[in-house]
Every structure is written in C-alpha cells, then in structure tokens.
N, C-alpha and C positions, 0 to 999 in steps of 0.2 A: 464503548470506548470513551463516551464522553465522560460517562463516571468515574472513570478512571482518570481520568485528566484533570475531574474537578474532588476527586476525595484520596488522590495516588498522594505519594509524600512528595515534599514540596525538593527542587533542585535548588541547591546551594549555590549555584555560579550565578543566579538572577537572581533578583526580589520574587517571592512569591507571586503578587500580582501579575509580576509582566510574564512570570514562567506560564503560567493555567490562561493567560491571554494569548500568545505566541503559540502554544499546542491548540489551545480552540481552532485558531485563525486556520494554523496550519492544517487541523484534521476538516476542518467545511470548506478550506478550498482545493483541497486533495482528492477530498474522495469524489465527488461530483467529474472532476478529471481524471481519476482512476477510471472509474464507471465509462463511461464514455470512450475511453482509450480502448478499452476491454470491451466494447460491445464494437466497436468499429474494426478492430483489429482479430476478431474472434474468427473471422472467415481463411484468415491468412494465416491465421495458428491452427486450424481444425486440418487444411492442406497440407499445413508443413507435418503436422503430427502423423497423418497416414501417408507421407512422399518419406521417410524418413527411410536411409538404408536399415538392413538389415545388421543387426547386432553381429560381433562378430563372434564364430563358434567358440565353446568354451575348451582350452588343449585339457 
C-alpha cells in the first residue's frame, strides 16, 4: 500500500505533497487500529457467525 501511495498518480483537489502526506498519516494510523479492532472483536464475530439463523429455503 505504501507504494502505492508514494508512486500512485497524484490527486488534483490537493498539492501533491500534502496529498501522499495525508494518505501516509492516514494508512499508519488506521491500520494499527484496524488490527487491533479485529483481534479484540474476533471472538464476538466467530459467535455471531456460527449463532447465525438459518438461510431461508430456496421456493
């Protein structure tokens, strides 16, 4: 991802610099919260996923 952030085409509504600075920022302090979201919350999605009704028959 990073590469892509620092060799993708630049967005036209910002200056280059501050665009590939604002996606940095944004992807190193997301994903660290993602991760962590997702490791804490894993136990409560693996429940929900096998509590889940059954589908309903196909007419």
């Amino acid at each position: 991802m990073m590469r892509d952030i620092l060799e993708g085409p630049d967005d036209y509504l910002l200056p280059p610099w501050l665009d590939r600075s604002l996606n940095v920022c944004i992807l190193c302090l997301d994903f660290p919260i993602s991760f962590v979201f997702d490791i804490v919350t894993f136990p409560y999605q693996y429940w929900r996923y096998y509590h889940l009704p059954p589908p309903p028959p196909d007419e």
